[in-house]
C-alpha positions as a LaTeX table, in Angstrom:
\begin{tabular}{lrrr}
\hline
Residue & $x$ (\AA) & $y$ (\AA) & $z$ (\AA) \\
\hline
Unk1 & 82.75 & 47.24 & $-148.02$ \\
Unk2 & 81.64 & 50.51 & $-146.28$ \\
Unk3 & 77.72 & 49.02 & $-146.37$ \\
Unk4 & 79.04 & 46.09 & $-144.68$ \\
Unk5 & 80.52 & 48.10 & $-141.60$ \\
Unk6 & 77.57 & 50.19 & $-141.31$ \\
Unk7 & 74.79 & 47.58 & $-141.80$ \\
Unk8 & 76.50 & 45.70 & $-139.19$ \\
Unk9 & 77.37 & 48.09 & $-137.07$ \\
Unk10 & 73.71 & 49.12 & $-136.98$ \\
Unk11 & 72.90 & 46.04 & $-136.43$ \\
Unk12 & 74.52 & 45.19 & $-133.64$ \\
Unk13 & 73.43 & 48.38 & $-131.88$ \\
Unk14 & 70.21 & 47.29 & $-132.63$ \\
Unk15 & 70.28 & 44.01 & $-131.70$ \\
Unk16 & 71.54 & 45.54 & $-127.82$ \\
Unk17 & 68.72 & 47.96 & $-127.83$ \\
Unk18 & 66.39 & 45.07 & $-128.71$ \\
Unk19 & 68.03 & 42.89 & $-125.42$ \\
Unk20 & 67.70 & 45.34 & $-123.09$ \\
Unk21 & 63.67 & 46.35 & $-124.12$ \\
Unk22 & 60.62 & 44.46 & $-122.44$ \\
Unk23 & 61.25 & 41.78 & $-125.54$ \\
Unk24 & 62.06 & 38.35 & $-124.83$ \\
Unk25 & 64.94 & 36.95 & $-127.20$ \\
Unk26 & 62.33 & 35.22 & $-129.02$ \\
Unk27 & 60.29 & 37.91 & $-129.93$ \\
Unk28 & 63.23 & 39.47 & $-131.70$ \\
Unk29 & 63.90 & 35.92 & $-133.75$ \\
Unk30 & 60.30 & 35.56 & $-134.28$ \\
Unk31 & 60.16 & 39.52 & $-135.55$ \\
Unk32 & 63.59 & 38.41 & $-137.40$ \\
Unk33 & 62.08 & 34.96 & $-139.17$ \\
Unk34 & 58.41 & 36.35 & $-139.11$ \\
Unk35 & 58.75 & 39.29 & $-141.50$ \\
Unk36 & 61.78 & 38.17 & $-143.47$ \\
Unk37 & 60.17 & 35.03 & $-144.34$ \\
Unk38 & 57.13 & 35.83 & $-145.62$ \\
Unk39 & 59.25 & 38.62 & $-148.09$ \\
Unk40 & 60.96 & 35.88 & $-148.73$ \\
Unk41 & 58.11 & 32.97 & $-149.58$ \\
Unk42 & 57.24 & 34.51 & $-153.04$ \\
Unk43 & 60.45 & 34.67 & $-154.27$ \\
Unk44 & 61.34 & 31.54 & $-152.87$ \\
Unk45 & 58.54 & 29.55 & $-154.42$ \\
Unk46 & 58.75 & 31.33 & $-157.97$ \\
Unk47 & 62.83 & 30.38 & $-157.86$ \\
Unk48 & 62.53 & 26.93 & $-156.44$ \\
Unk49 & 66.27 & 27.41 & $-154.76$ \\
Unk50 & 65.62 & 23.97 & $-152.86$ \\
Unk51 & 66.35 & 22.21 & $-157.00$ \\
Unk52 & 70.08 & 22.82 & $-156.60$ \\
Unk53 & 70.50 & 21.66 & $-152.62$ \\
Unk54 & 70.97 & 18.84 & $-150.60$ \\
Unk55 & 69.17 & 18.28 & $-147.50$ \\
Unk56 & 72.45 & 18.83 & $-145.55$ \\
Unk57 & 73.12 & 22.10 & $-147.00$ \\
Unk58 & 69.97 & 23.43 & $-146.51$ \\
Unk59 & 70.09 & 22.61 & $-142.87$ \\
Unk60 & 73.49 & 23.58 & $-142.25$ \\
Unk61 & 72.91 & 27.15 & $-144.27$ \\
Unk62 & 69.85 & 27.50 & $-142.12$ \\
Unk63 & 71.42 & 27.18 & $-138.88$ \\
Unk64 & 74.34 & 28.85 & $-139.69$ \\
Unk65 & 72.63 & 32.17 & $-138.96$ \\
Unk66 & 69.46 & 30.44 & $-138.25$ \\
Unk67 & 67.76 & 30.09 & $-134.59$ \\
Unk68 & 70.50 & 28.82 & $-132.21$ \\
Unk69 & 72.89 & 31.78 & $-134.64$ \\
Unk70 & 70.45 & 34.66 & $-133.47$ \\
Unk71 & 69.53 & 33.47 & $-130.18$ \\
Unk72 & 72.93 & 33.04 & $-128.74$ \\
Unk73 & 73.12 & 36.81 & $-130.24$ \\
Unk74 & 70.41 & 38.39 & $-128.42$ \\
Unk75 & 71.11 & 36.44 & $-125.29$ \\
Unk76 & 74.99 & 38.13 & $-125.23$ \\
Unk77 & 74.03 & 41.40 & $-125.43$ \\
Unk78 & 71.79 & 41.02 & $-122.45$ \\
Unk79 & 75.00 & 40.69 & $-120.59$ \\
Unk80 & 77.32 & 42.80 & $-122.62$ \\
Unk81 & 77.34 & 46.35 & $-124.30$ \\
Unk82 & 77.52 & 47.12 & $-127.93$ \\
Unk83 & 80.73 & 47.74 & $-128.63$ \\
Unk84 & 81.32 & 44.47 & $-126.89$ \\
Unk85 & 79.87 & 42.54 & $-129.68$ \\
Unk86 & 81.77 & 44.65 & $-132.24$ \\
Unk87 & 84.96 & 43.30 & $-130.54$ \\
Unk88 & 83.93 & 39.33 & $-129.78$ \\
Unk89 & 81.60 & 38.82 & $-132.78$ \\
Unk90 & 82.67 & 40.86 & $-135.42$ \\
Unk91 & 86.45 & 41.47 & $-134.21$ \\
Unk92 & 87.49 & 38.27 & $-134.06$ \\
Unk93 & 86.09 & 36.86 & $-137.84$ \\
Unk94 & 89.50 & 36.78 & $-139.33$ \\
Unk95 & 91.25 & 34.86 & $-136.52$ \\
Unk96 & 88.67 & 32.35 & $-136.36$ \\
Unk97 & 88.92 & 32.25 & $-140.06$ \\
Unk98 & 92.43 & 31.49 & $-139.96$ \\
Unk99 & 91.65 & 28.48 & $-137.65$ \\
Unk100 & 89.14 & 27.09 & $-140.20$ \\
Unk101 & 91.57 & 27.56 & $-142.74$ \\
Unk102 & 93.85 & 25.16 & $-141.16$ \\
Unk103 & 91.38 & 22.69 & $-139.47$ \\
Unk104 & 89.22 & 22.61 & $-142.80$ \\
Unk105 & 91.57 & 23.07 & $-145.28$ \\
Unk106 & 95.15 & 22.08 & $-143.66$ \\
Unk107 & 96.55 & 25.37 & $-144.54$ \\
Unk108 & 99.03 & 26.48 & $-142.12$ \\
Unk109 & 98.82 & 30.42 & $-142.00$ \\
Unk110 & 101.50 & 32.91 & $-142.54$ \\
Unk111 & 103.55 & 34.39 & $-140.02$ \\
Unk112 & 101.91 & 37.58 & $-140.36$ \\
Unk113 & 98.87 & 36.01 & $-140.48$ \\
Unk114 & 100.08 & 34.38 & $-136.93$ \\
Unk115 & 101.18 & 38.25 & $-135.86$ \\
Unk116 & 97.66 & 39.55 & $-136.63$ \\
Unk117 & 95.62 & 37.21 & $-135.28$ \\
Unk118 & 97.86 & 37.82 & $-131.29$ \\
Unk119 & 97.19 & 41.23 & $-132.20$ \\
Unk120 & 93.62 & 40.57 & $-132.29$ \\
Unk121 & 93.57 & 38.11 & $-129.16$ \\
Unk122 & 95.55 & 40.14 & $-127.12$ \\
Unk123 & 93.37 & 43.51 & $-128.12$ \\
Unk124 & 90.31 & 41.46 & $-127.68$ \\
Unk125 & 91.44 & 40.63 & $-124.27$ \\
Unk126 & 92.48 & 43.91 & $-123.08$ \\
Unk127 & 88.62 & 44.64 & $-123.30$ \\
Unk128 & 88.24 & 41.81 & $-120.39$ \\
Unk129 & 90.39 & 44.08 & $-118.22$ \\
Unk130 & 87.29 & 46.52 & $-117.68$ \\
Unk131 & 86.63 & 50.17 & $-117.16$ \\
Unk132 & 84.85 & 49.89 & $-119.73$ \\
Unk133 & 81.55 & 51.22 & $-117.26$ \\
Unk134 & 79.82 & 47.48 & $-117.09$ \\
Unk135 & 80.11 & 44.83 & $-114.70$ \\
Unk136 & 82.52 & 42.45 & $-116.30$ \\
Unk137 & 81.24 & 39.73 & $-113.75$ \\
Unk138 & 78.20 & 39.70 & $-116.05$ \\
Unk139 & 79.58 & 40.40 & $-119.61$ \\
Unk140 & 82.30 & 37.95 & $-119.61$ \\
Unk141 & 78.89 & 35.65 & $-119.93$ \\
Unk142 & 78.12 & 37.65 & $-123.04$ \\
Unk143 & 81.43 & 37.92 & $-124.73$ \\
Unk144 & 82.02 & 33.87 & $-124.63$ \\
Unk145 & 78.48 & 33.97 & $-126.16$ \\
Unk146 & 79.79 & 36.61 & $-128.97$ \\
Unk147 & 82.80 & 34.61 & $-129.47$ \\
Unk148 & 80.50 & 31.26 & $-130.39$ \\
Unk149 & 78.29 & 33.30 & $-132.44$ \\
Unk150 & 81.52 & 34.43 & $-134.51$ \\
Unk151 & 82.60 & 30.89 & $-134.74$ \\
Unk152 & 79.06 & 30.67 & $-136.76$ \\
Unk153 & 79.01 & 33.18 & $-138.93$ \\
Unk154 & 82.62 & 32.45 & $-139.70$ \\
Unk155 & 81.79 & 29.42 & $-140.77$ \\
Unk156 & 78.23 & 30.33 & $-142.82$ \\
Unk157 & 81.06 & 32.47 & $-144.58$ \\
Unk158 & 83.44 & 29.75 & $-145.43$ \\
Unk159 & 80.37 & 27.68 & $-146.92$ \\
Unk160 & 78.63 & 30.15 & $-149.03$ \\
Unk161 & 82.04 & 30.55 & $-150.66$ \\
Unk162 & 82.76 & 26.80 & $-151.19$ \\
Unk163 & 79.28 & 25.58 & $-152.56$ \\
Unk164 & 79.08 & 28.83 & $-154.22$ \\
Unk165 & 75.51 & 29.99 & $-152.17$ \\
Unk166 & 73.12 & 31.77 & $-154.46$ \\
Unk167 & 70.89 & 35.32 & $-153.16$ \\
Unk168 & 67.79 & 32.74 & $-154.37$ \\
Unk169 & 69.27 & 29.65 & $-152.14$ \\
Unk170 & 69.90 & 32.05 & $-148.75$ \\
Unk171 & 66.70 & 33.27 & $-148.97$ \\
Unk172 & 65.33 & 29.84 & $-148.65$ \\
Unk173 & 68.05 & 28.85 & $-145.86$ \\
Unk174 & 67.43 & 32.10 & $-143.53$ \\
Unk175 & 64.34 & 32.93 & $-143.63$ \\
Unk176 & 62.15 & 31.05 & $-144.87$ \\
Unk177 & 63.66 & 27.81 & $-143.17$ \\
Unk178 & 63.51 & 29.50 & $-139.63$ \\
Unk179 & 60.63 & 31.22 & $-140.23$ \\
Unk180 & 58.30 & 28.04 & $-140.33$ \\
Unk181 & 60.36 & 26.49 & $-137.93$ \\
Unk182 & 60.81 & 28.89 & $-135.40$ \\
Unk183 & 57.46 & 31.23 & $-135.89$ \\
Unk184 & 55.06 & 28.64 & $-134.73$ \\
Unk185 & 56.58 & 27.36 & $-131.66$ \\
Unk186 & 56.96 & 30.79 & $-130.34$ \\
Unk187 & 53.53 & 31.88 & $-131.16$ \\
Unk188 & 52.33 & 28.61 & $-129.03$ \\
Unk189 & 55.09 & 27.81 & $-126.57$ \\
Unk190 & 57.32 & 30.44 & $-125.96$ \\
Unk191 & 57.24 & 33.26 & $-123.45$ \\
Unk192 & 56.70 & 36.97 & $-125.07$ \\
Unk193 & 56.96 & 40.34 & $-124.10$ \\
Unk194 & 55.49 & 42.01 & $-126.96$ \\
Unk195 & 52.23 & 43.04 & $-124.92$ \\
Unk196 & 55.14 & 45.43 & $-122.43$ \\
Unk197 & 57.16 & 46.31 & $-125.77$ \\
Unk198 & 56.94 & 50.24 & $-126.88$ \\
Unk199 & 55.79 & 50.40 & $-131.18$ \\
Unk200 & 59.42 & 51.81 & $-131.29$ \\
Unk201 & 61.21 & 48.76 & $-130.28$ \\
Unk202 & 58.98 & 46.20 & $-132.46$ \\
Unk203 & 59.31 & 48.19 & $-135.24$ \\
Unk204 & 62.96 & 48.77 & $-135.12$ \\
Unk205 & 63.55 & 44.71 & $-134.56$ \\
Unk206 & 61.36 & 44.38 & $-137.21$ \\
Unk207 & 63.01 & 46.14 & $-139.90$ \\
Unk208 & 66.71 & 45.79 & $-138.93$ \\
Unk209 & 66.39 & 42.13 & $-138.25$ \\
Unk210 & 63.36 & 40.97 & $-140.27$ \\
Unk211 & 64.75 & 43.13 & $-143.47$ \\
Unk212 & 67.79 & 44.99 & $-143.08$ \\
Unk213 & 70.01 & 42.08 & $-141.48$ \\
Unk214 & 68.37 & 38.72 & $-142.62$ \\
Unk215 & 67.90 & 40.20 & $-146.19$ \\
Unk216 & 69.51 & 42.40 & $-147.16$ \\
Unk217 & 72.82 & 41.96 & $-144.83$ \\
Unk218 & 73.05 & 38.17 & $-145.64$ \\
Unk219 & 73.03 & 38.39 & $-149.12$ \\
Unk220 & 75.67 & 41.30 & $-149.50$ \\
Unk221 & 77.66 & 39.26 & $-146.94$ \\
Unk222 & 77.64 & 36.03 & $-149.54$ \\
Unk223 & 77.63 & 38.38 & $-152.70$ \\
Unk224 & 80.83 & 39.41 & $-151.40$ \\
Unk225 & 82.11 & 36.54 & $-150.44$ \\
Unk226 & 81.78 & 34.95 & $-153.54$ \\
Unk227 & 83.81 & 37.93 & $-155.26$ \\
Unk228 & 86.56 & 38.54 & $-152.99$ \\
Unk229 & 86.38 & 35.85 & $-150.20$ \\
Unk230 & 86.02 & 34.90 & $-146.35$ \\
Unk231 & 89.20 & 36.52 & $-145.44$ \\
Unk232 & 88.87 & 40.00 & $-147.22$ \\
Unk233 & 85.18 & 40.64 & $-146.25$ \\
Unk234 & 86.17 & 39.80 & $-142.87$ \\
Unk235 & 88.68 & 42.60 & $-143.87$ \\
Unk236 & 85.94 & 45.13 & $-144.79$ \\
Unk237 & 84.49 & 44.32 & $-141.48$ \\
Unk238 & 87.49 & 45.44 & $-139.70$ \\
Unk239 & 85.56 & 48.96 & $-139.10$ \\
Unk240 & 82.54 & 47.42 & $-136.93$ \\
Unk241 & 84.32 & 47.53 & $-133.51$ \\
Unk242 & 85.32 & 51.07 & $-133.59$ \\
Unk243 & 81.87 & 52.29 & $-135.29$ \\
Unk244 & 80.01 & 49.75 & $-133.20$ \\
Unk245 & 81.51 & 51.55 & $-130.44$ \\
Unk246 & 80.80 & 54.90 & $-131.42$ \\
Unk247 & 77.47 & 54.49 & $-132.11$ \\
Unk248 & 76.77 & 52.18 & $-128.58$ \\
Unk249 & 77.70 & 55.78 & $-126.76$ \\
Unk250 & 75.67 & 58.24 & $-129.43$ \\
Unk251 & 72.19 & 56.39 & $-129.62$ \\
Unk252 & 72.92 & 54.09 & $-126.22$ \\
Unk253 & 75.05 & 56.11 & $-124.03$ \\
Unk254 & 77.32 & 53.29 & $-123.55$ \\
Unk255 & 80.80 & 54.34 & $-122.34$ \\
Unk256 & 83.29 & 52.11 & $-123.56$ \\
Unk257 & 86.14 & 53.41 & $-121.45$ \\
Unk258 & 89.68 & 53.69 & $-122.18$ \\
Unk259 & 90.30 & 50.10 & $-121.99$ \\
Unk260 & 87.87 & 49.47 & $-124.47$ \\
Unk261 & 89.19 & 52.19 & $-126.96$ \\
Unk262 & 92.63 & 51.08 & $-126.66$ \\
Unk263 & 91.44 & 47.07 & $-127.20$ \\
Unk264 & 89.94 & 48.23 & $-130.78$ \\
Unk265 & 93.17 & 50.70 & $-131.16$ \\
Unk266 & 95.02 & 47.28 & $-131.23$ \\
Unk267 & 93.23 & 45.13 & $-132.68$ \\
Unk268 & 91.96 & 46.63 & $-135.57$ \\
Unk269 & 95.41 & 46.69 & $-137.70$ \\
Unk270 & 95.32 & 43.15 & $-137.11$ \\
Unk271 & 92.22 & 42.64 & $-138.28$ \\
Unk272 & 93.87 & 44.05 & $-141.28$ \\
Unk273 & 96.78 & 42.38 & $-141.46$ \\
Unk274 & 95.08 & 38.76 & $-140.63$ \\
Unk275 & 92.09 & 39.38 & $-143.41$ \\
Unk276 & 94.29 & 40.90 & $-146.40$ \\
Unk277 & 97.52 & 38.75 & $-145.76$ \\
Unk278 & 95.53 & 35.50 & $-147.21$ \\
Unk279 & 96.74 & 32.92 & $-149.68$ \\
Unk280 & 93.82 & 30.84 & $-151.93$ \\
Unk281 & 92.49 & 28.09 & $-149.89$ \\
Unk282 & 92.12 & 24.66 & $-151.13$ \\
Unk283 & 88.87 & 22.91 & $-151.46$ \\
Unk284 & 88.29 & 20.01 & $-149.49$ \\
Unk285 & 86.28 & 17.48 & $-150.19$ \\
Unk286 & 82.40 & 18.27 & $-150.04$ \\
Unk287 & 80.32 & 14.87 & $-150.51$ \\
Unk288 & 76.97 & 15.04 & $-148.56$ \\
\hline
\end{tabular}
């Protein structure tokens, strides 16, 4: 659980510091899909993952946290700071899963359930109130961009945990997928700014999104999953916001202001109390 919260806290710091350098946002999903894929290829090909899965689960694993997933990532936190993303992205996971849960599976959620999840809107919210030391004219943009990119990963987590998602199977999905997708159209199409880009800031992107986040991050996401399930690992993840934040003003010198603080003061017990307070869900029906 702790690896979790500081792998993704990491990342997300990361993935700021990688939107605000000379690099385009698709320079950081080529460095993402570029290295991790070609880990990836070997194992893929010796493991033939591709044996056990439709078409349609291959695609919609892929996308999940594929192109559009990483994209719409990179592109919010050119409007909005770090600790921003902890809150909107990572935050919200166990109020979106609760939706799901009763969309997907027709489960209506328990009224602490209901309690957490208004803690976390209204804490999220407070955040939109400013003094937080950015322009919220701009990272309002950025935080309805975080918000959709939670809605995905929520979801990539509901799926690995109802067709049972192997370590072999996301490595084909993620990676290697995207990778020869997305690689060659960049190289030939899309604009770059690797030539203005320091060595620091490709090599960072490269290993914390190419290895640390598509790899390794991924797979211990879906490992635990598996174990313990959507709503507790969104639990685990209850920590990001408030370490997100803390390390957006050590290694970014992003203030988050008091607003901010007091948004993540409130909505991390319901985090808590949404994630841990969760009944087994029922499986719908999965034909593709």
């Amino acid at each position: 659980g702790l690896l979790i919260v500081f792998m993704w806290s990491g990342w997300i710091v990361a993935s700021r510091s990688g939107a605000t350098s000379p690099l385009t946002i698709y320079d950081v999903a080529a460095l993402r899909f570029g290295i991790s894929g070609i880990i990836a290829l070997p194992i893929v090909l010796y493991y033939k993952p591709w044996r056990s899965m439709s078409l349609f689960r291959i695609f919609a694993v892929s996308q999940l946290t594929g192109i559009a997933y990483i994209l719409v990532v990179i592109q919010a936190f050119k409007f909005a700071p770090a600790a921003h993303g902890g809150v909107f992205m990572n935050g919200i996971l166990p109020a979106i899963t609760i939706v799901l849960g009763w969309l997907w599976f027709r489960e209506r959620p328990h009224w602490i359930q209901q309690i957490g999840a208004a803690l976390i809107i209204f804490g999220a919210s407070i955040t939109l109130l400013g003094g937080s030391g950015f322009e919220m004219a701009g990272s309002w943009r950025g935080d309805l961009l975080f918000v959709l990119s939670g809605l995905f990963f929520a979801v990539y987590m509901v799926v690995t945990k109802l067709w049972s998602v192997t370590f072999h199977q996301i490595l084909l999905c993620a990676p290697v997928v995207n990778g020869v997708i997305f690689t060659p159209i960049w190289f030939f199409f899309l604009p770059s700014g690797m030539a203005e880009a320091t060595m620091p800031d490709i090599l960072l992107q490269g290993l914390y999104q190419g290895i640390i986040a598509s790899l390794v991050g991924l797979s211990i996401v879906a490992f635990a999953v598996r174990q313990i399930g959507a709503p507790i690992t969104a639990a685990f993840m209850s920590g990001v916001p408030a370490l997100a934040g803390i390390l957006g003003f050590l290694i970014l010198g992003e203030e988050f202001g008091l607003t901010g603080w007091l948004s993540i003061l409130i909505l991390t017990p319901g985090i808590i109390i949404t994630a841990v307070w969760s009944r087994p869900q029922k499986t719908p029906t999965t034909e593709t």
